[in-house]
PDB file of N, CA, C and O in Angstrom:
ATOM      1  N   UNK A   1       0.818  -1.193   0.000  1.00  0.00           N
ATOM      2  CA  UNK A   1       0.000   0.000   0.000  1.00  0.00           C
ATOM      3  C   UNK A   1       0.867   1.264   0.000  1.00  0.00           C
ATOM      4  O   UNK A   1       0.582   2.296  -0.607  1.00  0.00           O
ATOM      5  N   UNK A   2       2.247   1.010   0.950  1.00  0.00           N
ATOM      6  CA  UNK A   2       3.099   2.314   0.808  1.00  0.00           C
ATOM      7  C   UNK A   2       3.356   2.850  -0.788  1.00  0.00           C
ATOM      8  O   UNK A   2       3.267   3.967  -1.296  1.00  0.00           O
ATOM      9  N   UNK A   3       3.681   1.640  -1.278  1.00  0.00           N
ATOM     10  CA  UNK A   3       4.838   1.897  -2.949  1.00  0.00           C
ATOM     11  C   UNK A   3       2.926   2.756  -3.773  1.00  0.00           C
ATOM     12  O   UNK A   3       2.990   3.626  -4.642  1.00  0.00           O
ATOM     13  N   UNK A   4       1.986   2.403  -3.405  1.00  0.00           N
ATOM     14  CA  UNK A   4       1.058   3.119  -4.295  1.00  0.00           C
ATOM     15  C   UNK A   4       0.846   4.371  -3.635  1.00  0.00           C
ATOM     16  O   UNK A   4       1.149   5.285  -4.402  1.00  0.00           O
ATOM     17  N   UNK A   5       0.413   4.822  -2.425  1.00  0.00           N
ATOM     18  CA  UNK A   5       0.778   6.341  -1.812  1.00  0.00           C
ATOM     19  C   UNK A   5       1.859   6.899  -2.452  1.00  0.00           C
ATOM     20  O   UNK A   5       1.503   8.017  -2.825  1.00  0.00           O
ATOM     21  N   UNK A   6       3.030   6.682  -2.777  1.00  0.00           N
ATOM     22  CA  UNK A   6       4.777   6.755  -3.102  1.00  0.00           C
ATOM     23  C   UNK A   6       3.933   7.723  -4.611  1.00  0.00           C
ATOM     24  O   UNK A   6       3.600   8.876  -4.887  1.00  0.00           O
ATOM     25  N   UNK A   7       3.904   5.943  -5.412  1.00  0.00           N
ATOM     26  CA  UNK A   7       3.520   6.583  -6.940  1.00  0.00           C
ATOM     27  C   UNK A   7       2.568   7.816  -7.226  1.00  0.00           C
ATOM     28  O   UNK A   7       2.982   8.656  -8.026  1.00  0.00           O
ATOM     29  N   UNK A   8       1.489   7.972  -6.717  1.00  0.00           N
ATOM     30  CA  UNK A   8       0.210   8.839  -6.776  1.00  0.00           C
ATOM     31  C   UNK A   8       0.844   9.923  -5.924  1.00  0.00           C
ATOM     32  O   UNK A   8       0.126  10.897  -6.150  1.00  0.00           O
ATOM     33  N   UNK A   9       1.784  10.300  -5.074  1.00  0.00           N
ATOM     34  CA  UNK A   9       2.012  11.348  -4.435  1.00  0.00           C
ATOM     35  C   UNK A   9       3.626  11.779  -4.649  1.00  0.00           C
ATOM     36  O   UNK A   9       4.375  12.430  -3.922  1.00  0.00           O
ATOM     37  N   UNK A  10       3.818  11.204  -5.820  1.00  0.00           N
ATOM     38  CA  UNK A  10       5.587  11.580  -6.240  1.00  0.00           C
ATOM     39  C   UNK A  10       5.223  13.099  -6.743  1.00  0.00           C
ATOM     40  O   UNK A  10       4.206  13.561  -7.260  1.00  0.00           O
ATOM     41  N   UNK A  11       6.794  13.825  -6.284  1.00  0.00           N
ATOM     42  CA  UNK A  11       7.419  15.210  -6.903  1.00  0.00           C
ATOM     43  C   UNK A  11       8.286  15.121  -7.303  1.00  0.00           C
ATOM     44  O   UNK A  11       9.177  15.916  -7.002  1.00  0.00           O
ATOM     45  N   UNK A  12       8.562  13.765  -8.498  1.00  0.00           N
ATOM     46  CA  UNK A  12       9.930  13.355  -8.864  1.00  0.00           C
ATOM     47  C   UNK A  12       9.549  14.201 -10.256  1.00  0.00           C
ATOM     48  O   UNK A  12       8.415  14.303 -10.724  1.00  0.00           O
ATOM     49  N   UNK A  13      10.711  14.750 -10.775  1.00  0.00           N
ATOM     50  CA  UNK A  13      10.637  14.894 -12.119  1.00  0.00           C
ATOM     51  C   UNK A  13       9.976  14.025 -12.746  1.00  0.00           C
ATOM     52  O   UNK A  13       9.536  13.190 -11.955  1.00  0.00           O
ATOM     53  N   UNK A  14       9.476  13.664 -14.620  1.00  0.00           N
ATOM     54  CA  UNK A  14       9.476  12.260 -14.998  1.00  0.00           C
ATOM     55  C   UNK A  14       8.677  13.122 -16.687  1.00  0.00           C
ATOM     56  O   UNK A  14       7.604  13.579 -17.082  1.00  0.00           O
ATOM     57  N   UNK A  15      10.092  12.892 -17.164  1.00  0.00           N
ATOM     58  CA  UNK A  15       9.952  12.772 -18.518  1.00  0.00           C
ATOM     59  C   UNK A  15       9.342  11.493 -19.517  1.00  0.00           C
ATOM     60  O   UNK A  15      10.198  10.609 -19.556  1.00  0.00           O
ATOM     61  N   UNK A  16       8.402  11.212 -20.149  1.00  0.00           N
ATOM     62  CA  UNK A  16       8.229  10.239 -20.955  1.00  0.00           C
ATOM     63  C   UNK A  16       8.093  10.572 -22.440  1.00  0.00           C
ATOM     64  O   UNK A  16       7.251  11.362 -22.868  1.00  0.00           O
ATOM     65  N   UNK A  17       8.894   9.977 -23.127  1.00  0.00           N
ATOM     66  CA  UNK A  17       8.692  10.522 -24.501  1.00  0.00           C
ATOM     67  C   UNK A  17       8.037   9.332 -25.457  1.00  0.00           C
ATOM     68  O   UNK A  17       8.601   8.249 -25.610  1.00  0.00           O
ATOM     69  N   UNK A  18       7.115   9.583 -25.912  1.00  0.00           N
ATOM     70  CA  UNK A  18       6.624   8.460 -26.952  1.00  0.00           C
ATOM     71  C   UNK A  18       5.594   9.005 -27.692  1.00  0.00           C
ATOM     72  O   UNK A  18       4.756   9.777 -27.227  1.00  0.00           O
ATOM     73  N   UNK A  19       5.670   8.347 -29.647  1.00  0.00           N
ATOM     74  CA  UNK A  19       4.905   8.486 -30.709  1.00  0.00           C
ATOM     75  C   UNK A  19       5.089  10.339 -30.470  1.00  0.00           C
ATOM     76  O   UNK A  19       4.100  11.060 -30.335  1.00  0.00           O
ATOM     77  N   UNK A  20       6.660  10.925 -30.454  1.00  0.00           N
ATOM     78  CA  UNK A  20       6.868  11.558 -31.349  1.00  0.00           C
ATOM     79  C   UNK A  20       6.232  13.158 -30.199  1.00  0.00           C
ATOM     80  O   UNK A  20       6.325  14.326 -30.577  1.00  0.00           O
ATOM     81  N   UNK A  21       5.685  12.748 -28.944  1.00  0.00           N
ATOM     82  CA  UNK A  21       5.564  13.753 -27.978  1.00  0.00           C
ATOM     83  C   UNK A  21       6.244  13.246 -26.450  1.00  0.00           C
ATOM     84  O   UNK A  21       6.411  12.109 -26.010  1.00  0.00           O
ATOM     85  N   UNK A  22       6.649  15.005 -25.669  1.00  0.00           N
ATOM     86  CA  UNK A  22       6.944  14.526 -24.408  1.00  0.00           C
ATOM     87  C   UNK A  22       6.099  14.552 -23.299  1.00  0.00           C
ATOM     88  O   UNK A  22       5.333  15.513 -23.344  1.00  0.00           O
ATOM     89  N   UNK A  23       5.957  13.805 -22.270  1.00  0.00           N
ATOM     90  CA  UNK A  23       4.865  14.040 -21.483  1.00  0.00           C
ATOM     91  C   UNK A  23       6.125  14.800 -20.474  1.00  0.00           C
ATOM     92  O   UNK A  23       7.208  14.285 -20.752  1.00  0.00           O
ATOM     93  N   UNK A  24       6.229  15.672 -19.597  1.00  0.00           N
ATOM     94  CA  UNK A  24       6.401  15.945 -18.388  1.00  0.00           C
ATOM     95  C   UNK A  24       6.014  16.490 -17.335  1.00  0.00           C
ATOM     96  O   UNK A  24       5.897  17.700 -17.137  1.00  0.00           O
ATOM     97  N   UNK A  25       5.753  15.448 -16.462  1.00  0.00           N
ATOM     98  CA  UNK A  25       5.141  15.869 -14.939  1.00  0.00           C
ATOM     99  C   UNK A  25       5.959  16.604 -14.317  1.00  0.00           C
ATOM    100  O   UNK A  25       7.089  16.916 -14.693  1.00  0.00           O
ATOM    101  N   UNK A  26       5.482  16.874 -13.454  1.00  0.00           N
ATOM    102  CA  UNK A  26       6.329  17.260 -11.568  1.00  0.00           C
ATOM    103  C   UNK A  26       6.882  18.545 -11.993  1.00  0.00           C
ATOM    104  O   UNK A  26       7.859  18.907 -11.337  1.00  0.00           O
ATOM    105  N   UNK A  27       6.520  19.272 -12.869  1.00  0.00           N
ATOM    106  CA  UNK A  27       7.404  20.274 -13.221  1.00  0.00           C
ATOM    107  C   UNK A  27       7.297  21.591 -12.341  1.00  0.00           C
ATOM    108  O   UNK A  27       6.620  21.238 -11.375  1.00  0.00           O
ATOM    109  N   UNK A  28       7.597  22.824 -12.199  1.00  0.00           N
ATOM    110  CA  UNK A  28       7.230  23.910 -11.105  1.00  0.00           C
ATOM    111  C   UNK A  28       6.876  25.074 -11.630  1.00  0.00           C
ATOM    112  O   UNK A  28       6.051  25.795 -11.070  1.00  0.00           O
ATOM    113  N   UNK A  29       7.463  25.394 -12.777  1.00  0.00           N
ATOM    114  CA  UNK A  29       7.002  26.708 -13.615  1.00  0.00           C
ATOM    115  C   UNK A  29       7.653  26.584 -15.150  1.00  0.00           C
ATOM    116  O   UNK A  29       8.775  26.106 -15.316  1.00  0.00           O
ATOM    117  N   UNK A  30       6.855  27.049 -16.214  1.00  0.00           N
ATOM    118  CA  UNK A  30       7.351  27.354 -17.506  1.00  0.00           C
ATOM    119  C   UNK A  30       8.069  28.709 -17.385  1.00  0.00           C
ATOM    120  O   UNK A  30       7.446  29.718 -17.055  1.00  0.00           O
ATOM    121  N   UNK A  31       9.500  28.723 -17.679  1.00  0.00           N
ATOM    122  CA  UNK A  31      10.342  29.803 -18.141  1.00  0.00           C
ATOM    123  C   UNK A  31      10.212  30.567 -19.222  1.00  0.00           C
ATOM    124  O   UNK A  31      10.074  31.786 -19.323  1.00  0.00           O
ATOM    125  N   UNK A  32      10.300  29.312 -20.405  1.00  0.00           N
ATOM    126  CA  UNK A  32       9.932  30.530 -21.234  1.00  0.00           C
ATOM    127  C   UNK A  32       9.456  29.608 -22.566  1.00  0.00           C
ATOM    128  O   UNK A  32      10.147  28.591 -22.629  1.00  0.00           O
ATOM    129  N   UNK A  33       8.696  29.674 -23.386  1.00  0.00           N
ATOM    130  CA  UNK A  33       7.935  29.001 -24.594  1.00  0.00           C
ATOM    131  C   UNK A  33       7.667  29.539 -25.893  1.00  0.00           C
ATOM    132  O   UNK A  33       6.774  30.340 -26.170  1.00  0.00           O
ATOM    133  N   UNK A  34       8.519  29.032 -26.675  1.00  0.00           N
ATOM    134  CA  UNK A  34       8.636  29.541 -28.074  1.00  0.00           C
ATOM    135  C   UNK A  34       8.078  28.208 -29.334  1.00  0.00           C
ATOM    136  O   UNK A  34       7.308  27.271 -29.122  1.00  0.00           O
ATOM    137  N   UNK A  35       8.586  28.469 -30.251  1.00  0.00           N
ATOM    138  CA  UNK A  35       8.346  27.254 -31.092  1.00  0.00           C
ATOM    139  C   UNK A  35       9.810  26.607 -31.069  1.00  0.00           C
ATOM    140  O   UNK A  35       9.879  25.381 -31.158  1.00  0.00           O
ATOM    141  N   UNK A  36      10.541  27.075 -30.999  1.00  0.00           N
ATOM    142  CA  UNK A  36      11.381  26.105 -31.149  1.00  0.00           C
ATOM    143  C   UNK A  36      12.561  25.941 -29.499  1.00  0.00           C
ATOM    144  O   UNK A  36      13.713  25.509 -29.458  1.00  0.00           O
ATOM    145  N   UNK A  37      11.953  26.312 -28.691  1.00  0.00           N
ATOM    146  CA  UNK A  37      12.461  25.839 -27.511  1.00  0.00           C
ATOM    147  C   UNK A  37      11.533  26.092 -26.022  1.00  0.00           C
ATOM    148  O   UNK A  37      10.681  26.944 -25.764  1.00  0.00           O
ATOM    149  N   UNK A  38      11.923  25.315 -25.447  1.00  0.00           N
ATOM    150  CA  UNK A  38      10.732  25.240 -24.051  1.00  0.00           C
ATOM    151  C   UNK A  38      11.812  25.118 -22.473  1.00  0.00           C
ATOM    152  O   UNK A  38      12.645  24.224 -22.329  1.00  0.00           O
ATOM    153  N   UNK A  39      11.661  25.746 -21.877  1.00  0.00           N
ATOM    154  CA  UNK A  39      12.278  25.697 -20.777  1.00  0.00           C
ATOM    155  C   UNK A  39      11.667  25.836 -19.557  1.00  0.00           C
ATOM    156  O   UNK A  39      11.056  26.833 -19.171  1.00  0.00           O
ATOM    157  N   UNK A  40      11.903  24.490 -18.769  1.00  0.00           N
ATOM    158  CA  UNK A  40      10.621  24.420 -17.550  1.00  0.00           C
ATOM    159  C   UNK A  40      11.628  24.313 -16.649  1.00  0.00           C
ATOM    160  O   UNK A  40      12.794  24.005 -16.898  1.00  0.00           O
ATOM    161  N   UNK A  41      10.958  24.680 -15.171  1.00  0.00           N
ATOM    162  CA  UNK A  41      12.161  24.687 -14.090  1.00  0.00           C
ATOM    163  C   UNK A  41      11.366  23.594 -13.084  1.00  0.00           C
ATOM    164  O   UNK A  41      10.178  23.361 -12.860  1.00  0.00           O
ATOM    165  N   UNK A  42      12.769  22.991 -12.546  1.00  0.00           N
ATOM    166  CA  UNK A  42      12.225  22.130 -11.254  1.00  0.00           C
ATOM    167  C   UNK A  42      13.172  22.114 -10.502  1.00  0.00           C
ATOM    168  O   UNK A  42      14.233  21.641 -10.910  1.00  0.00           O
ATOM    169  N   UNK A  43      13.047  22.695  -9.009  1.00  0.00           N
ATOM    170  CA  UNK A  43      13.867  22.613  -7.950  1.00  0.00           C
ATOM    171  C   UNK A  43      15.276  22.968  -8.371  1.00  0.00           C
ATOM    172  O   UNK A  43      16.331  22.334  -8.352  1.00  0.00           O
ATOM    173  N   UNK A  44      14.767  24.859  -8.971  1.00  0.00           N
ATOM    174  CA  UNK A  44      16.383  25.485  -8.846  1.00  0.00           C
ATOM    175  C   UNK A  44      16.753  25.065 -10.831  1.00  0.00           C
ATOM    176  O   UNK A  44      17.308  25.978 -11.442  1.00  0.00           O
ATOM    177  N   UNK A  45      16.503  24.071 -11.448  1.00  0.00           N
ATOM    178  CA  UNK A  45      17.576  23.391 -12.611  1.00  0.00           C
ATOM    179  C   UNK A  45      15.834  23.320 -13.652  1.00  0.00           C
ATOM    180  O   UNK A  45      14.635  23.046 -13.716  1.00  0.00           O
ATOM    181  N   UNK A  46      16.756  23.705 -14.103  1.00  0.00           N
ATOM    182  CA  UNK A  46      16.213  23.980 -15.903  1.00  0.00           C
ATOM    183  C   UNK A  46      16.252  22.909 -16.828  1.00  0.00           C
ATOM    184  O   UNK A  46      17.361  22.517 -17.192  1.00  0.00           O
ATOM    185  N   UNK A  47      15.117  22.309 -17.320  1.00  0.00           N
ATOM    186  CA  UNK A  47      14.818  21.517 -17.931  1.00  0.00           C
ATOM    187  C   UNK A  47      15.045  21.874 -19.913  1.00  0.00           C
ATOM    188  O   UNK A  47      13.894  21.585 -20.238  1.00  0.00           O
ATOM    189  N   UNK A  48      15.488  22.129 -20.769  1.00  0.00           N
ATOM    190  CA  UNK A  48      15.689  22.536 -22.033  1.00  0.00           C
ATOM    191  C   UNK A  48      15.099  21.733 -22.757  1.00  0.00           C
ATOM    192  O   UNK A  48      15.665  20.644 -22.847  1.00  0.00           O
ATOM    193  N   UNK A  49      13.932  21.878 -23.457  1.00  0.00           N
ATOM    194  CA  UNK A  49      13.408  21.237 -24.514  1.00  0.00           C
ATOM    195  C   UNK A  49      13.701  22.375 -26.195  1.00  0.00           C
ATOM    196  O   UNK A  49      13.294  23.518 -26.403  1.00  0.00           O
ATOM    197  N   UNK A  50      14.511  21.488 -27.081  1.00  0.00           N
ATOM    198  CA  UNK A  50      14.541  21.770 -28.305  1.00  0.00           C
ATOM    199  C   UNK A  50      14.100  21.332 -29.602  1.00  0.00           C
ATOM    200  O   UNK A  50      13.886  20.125 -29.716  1.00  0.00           O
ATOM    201  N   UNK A  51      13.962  21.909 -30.381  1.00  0.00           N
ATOM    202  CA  UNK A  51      12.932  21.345 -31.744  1.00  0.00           C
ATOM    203  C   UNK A  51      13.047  22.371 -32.614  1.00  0.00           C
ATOM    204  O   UNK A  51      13.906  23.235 -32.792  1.00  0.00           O
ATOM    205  N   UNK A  52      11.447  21.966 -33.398  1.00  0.00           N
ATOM    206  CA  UNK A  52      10.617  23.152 -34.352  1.00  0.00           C
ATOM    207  C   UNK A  52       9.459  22.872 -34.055  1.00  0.00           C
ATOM    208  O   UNK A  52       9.050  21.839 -33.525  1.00  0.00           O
ATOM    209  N   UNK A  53       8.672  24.115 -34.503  1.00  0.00           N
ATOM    210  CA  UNK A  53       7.334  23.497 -33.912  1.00  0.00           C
ATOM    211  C   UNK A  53       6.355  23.355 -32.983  1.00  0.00           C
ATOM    212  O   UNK A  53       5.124  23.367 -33.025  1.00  0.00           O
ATOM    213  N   UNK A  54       7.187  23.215 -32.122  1.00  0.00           N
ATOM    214  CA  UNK A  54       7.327  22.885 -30.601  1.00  0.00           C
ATOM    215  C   UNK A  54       5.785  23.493 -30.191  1.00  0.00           C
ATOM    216  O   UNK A  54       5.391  24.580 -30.615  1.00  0.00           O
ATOM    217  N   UNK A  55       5.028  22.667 -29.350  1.00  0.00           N
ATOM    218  CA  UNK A  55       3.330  23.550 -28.854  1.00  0.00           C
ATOM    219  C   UNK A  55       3.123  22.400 -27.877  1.00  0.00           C
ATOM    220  O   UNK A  55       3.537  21.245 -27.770  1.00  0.00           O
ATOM    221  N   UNK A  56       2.162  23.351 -27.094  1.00  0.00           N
ATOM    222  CA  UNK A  56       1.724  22.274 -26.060  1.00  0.00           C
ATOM    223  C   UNK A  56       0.649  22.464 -25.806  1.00  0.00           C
ATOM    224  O   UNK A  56      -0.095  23.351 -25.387  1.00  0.00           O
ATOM    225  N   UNK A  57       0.650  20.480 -26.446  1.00  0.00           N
ATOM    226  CA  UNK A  57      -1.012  20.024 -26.468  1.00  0.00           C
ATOM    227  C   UNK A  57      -1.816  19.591 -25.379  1.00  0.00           C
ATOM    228  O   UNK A  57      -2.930  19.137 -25.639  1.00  0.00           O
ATOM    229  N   UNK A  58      -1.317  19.679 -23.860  1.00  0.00           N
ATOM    230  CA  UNK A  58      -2.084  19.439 -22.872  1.00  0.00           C
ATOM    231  C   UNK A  58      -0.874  20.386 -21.761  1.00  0.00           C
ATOM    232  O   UNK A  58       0.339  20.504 -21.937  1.00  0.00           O
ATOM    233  N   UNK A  59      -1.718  20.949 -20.637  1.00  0.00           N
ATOM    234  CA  UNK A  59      -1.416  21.832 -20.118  1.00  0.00           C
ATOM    235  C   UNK A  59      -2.227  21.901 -19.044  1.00  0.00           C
ATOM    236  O   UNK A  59      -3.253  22.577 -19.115  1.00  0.00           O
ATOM    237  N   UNK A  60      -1.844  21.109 -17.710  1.00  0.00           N
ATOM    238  CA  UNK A  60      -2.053  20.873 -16.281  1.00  0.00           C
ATOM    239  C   UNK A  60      -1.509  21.395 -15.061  1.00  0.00           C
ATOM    240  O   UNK A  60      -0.525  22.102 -15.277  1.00  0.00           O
ATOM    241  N   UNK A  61      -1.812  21.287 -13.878  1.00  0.00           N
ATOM    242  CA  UNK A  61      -1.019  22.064 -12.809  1.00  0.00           C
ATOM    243  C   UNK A  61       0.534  21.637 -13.009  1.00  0.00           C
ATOM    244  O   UNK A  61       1.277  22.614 -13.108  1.00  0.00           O
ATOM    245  N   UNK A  62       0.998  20.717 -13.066  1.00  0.00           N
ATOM    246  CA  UNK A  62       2.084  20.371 -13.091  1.00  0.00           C
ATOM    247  C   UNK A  62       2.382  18.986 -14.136  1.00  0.00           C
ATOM    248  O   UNK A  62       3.244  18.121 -13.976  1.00  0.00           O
ATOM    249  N   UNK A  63       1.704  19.061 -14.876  1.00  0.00           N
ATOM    250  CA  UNK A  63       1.807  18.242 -16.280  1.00  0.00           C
ATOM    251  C   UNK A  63       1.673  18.795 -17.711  1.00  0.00           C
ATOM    252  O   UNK A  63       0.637  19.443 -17.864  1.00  0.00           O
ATOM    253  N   UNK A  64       2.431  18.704 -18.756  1.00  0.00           N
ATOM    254  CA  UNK A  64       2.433  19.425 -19.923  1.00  0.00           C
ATOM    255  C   UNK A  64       2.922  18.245 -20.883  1.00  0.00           C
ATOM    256  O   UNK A  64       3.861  17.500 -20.605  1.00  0.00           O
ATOM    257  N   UNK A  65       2.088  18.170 -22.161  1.00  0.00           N
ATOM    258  CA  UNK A  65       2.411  17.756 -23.120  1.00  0.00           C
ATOM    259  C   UNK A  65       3.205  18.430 -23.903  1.00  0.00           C
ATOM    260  O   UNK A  65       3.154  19.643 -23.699  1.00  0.00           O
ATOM    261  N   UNK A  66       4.076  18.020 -24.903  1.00  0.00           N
ATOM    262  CA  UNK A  66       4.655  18.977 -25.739  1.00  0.00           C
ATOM    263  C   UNK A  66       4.798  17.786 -27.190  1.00  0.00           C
ATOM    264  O   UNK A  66       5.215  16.628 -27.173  1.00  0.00           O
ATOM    265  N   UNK A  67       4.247  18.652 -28.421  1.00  0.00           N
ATOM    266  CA  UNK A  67       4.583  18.288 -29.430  1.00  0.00           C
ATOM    267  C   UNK A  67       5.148  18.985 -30.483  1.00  0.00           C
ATOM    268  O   UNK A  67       4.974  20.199 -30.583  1.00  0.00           O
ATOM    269  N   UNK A  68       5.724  18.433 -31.183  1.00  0.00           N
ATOM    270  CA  UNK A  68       6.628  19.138 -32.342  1.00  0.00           C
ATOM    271  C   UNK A  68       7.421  18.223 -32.473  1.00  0.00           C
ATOM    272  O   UNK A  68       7.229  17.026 -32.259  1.00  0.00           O
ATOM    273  N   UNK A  69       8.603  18.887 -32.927  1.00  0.00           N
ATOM    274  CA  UNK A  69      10.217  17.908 -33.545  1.00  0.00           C
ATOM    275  C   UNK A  69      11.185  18.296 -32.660  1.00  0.00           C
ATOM    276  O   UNK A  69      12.043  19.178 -32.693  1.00  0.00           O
ATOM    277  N   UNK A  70      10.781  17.200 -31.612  1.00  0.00           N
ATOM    278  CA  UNK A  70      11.583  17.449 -30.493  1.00  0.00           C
ATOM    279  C   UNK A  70      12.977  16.707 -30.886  1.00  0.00           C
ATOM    280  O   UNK A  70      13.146  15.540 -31.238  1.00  0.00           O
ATOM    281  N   UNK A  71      14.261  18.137 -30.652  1.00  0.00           N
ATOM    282  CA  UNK A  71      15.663  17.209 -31.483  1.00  0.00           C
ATOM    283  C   UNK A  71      16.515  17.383 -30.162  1.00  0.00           C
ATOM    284  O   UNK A  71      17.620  16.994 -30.541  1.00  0.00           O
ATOM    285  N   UNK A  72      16.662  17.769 -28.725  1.00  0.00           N
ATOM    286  CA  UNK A  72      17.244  17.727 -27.750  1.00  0.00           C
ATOM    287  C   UNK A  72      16.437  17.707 -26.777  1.00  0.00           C
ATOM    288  O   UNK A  72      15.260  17.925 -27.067  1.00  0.00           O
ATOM    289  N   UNK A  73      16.788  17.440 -25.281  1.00  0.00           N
ATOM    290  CA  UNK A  73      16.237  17.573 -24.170  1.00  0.00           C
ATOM    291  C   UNK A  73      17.256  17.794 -23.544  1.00  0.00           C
ATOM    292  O   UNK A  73      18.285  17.166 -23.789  1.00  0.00           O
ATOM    293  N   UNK A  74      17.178  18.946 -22.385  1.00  0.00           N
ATOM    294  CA  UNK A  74      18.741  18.810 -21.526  1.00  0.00           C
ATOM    295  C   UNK A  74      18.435  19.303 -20.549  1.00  0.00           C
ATOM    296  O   UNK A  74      17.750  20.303 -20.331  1.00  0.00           O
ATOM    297  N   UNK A  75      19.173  18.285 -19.591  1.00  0.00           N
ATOM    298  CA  UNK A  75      18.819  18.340 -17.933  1.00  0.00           C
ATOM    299  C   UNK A  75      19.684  19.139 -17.156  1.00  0.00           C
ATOM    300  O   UNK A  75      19.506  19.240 -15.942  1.00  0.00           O
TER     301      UNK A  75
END
């Protein structure tokens, strides 16, 4: 029962990338959002998303989709 409290109540970062979008949770604030770059902050460190394109197709308290031609990510 602990490890499911754990999962449902994580503030871990958690990038998932699949079919060409990124999902990322746990994030704390958008820096700054262009088409061709995205920069989200978590605890102090800057998350760098690069591409073309770049938009975000879902947009939650602390969850954001991002699609485009994502060609870097940097932690």
């Amino acid at each position: 029962m602990g490890k499911i409290k754990e999962y449902l109540n994580s503030s871990k970062l958690e990038l998932i990338y699949k079919d060409n979008k990124l999902d990322v949770s746990n994030y704390e604030e958008i820096l700054l959002l262009t088409s061709d770059k995205i920069i989200l902050l978590k605890d102090t460190k800057e998350i760098v998303i690069v591409g073309s394109d770049l938009t975000l197709l879902k947009l939650l308290d602390n969850e954001v989709l991002i699609g485009g031609c994502i060609k870097r990510i940097e932690l």
